[in-house]
C-alpha positions as CSV (number, residue, x, y, z in Angstrom):
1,X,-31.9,35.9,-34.7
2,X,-33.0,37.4,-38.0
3,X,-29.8,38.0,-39.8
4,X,-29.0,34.8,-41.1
5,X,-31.8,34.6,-44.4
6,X,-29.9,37.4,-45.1
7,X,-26.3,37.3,-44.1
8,X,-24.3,40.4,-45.5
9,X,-21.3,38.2,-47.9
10,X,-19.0,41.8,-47.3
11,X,-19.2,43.7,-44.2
12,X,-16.7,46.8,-43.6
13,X,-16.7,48.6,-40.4
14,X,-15.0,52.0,-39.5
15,X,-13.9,51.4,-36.1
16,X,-14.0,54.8,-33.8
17,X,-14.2,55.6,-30.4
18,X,-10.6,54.4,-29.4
19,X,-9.7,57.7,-28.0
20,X,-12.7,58.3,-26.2
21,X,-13.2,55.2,-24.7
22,X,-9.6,55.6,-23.6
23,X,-10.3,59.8,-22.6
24,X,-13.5,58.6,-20.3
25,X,-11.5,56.1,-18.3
26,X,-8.6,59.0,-18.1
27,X,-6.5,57.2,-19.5
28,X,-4.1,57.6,-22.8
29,X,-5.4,57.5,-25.8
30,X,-3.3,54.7,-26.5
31,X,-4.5,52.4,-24.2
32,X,-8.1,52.8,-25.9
33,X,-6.1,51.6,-29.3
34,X,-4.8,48.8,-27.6
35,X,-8.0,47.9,-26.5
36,X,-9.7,48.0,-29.6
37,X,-7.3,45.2,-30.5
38,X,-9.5,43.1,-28.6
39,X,-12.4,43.9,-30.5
40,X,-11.2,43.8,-33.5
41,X,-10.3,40.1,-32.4
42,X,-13.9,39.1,-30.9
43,X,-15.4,40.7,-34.4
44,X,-13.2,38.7,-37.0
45,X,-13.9,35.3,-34.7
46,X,-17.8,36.4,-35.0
47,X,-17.7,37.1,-38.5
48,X,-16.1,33.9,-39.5
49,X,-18.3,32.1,-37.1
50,X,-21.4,33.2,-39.0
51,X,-20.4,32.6,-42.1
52,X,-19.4,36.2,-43.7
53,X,-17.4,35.6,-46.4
54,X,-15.5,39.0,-46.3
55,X,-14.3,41.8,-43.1
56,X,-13.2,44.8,-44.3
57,X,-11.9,47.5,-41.3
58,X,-10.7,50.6,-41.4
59,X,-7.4,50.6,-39.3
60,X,-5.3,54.0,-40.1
61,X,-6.9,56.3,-42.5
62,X,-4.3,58.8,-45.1
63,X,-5.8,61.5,-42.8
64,X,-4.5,59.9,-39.6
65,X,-0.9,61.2,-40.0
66,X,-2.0,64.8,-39.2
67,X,-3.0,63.2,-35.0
68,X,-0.4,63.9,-32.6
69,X,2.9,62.1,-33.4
70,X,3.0,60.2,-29.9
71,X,-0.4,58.9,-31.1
72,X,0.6,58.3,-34.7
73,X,3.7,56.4,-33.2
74,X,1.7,54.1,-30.6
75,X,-0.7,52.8,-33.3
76,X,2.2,51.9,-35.6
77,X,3.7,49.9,-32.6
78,X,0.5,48.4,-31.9
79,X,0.5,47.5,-35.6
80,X,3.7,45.8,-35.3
81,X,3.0,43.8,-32.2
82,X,-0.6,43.0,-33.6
83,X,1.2,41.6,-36.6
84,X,3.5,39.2,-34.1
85,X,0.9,37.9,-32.4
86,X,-2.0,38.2,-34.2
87,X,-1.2,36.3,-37.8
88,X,-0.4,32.7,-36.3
89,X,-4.1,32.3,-35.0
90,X,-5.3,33.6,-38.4
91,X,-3.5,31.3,-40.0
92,X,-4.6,28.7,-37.6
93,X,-8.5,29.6,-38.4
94,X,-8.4,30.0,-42.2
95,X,-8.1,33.7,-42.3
96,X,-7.2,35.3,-45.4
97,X,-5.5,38.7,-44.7
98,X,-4.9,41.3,-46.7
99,X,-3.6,45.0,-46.6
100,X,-4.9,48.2,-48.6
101,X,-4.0,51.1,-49.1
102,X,-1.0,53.3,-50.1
103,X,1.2,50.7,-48.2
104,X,4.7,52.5,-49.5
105,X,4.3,55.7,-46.9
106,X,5.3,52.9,-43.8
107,X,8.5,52.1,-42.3
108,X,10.0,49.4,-43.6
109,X,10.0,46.9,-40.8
110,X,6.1,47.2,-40.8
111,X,5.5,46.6,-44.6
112,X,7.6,43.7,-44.3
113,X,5.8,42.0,-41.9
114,X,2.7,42.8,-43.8
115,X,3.9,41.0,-46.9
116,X,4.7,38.4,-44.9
117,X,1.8,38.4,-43.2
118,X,-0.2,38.3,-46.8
119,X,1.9,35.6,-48.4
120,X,1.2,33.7,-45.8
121,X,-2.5,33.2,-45.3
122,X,-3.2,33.8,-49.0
123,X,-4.4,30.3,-49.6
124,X,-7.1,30.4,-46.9
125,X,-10.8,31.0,-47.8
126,X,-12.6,30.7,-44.5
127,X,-12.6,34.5,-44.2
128,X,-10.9,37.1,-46.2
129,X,-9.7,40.2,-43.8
130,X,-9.0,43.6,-45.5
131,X,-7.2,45.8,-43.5
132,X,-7.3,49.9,-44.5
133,X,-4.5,50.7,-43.2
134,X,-2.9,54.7,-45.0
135,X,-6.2,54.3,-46.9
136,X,-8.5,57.0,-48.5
137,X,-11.3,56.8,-50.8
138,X,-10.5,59.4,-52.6
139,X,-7.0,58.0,-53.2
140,X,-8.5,54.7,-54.1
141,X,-10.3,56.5,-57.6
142,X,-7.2,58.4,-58.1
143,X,-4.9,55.2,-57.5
144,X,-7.5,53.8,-59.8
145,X,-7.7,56.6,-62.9
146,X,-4.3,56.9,-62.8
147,X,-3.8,52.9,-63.8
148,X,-6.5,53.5,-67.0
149,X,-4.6,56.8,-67.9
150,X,-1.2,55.0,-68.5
151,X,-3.0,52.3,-70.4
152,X,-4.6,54.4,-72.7
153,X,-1.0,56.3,-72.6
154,X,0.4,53.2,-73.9
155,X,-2.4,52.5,-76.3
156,X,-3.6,49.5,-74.5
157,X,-7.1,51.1,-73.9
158,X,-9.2,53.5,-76.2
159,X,-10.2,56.6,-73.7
160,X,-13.5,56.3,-75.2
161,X,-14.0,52.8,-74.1
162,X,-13.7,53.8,-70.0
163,X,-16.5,53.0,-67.9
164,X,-17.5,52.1,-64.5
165,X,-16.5,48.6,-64.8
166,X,-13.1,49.9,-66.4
167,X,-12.6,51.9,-63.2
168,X,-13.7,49.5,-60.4
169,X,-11.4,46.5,-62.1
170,X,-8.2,48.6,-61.1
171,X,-9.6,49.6,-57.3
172,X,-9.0,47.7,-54.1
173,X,-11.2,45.0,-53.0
174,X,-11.8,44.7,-57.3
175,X,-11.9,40.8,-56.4
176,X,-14.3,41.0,-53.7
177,X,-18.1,41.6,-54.0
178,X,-19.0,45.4,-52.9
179,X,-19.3,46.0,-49.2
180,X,-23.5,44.9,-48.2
181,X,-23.0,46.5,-45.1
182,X,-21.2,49.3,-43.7
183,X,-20.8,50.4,-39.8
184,X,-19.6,53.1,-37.8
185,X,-19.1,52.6,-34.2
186,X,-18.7,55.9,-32.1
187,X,-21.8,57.5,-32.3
188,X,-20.4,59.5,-35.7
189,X,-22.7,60.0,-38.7
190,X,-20.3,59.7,-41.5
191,X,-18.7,57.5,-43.6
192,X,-14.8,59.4,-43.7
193,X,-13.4,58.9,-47.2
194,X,-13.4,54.9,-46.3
195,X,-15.0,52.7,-49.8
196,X,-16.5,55.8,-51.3
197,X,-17.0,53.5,-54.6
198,X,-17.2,50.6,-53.1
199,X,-19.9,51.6,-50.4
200,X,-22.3,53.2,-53.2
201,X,-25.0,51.0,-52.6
202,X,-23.5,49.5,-49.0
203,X,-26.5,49.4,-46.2
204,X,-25.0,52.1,-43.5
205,X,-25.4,51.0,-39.9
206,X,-24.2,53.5,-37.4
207,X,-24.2,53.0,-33.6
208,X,-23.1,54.8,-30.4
209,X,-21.1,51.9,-28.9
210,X,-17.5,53.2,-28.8
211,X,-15.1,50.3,-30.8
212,X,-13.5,48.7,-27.8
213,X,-16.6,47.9,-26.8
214,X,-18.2,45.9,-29.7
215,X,-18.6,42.7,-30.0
216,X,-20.1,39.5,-30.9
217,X,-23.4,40.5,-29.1
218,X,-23.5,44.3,-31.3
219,X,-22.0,42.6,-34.8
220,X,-25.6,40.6,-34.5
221,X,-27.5,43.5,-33.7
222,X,-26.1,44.7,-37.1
223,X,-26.5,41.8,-38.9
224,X,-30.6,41.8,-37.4
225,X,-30.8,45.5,-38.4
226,X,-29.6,44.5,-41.8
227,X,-31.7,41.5,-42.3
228,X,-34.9,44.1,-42.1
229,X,-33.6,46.5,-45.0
230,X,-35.0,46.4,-48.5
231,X,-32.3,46.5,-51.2
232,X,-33.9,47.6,-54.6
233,X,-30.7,48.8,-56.4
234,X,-32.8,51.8,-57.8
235,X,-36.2,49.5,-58.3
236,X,-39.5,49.9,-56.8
237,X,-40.3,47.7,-54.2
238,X,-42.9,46.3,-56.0
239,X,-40.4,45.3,-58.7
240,X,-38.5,43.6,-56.6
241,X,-41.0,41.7,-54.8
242,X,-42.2,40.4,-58.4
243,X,-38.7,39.6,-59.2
244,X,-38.4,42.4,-61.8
């Protein structure tokens, strides 16, 4: 394989195609969320396997309240259950794990468990997991502008003195290096409010494979696609060959 001169250190991934896989078996969209538990499994195994330092996956987004509320309610038992099971073998494997997003709008039994969840595995370093979970972009800059605004409220920060660097200290993920790459399973070619910051210079990799379906096997053929892509950050490419 190519990818490994050239391993991504931050991949995020928005993972759709749940309902359809589900809707093409005839079966309830809910089973097609339970299933892509099991991918979500084989990609943070692979992911640690090969040495990526960072997984970042877009679970529920801010917009996902409007689905049906059957559907709305199966993913936030799935959630729970996920939590159960899931955080032991984490654990077990070095996993750091990590929630973002506007964490405040879920029941209380399932922002416990996350906290707990996080407490937990915050010492490990093998792999840090970011889970979007009520997340936007959009709120992410507003979350973000609204921190500056009360410092320079409070006179701990000179309006004049914001920047870019001002901004993306108070956004998630601020500790973690910007996403290199970015995929979308499910054939969509969009990137849905998910890292809009964050993602400005991310290399997008979109495929048809529906989420319960990827795996080990199409995280490499993401990685390979990757390795091929020039990143000049706004250079020529004959600057960056020449180390300019």
């Amino acid at each position: 394989m190519t990818y490994t001169a050239t391993l991504p250190r931050h991949v995020a991934i928005i993972m759709d195609g749940n309902g359809r896989w589900a809707e093409r078996r005839h079966r309830p969209r809910s089973m097609g969320h339970r299933a892509g538990q099991k991918a979500v499994r084989a990609t943070v195994t692979a992911s640690r396997e090969r040495g990526i330092a960072a997984l970042t996956l877009f679970a529920f987004s801010s917009e996902n309240w409007q689905r049906p509320r059957t559907e709305v309610g199966a993913l936030m038992e799935l959630f729970l259950r996920a939590l159960d099971s899931e955080v032991d073998e984490l654990h077990a494997n070095g996993v750091r794990l990590r929630f973002i997003g506007a964490l405040e709008a879920f029941a209380a039994p399932l922002r416990e468990r996350m906290h707990a969840a996080m407490q937990r595995t915050a010492d490990n370093d093998a792999l840090t997991l970011n889970i979007a979970a009520n997340y936007g972009g959009r709120w992410d800059i507003a979350h973000a502008a609204r921190a500056l605004a009360q410092q320079v409220a409070h006179g701990l920060l000179d309006a004049a003195a914001v920047d870019e660097g001002h901004l993306a200290a108070h956004l998630m993920l601020a500790d973690l290096p910007p996403p290199d790459l970015l995929i979308r399973t499910g054939g969509e070619h969009r990137i849905s409010n998910f890292l809009l910051w964050q993602a400005a210079y991310a290399e997008l990799y979109f495929t048809d494979t529906l989420w319960p379906d990827f795996d080990a096997a199409a995280l490499d053929a993401a990685l390979d696609a990757y390795a091929t892509r020039e990143r000049r950050y706004g250079r020529t490419g004959a600057q960056l060959h020449a180390g300019i």
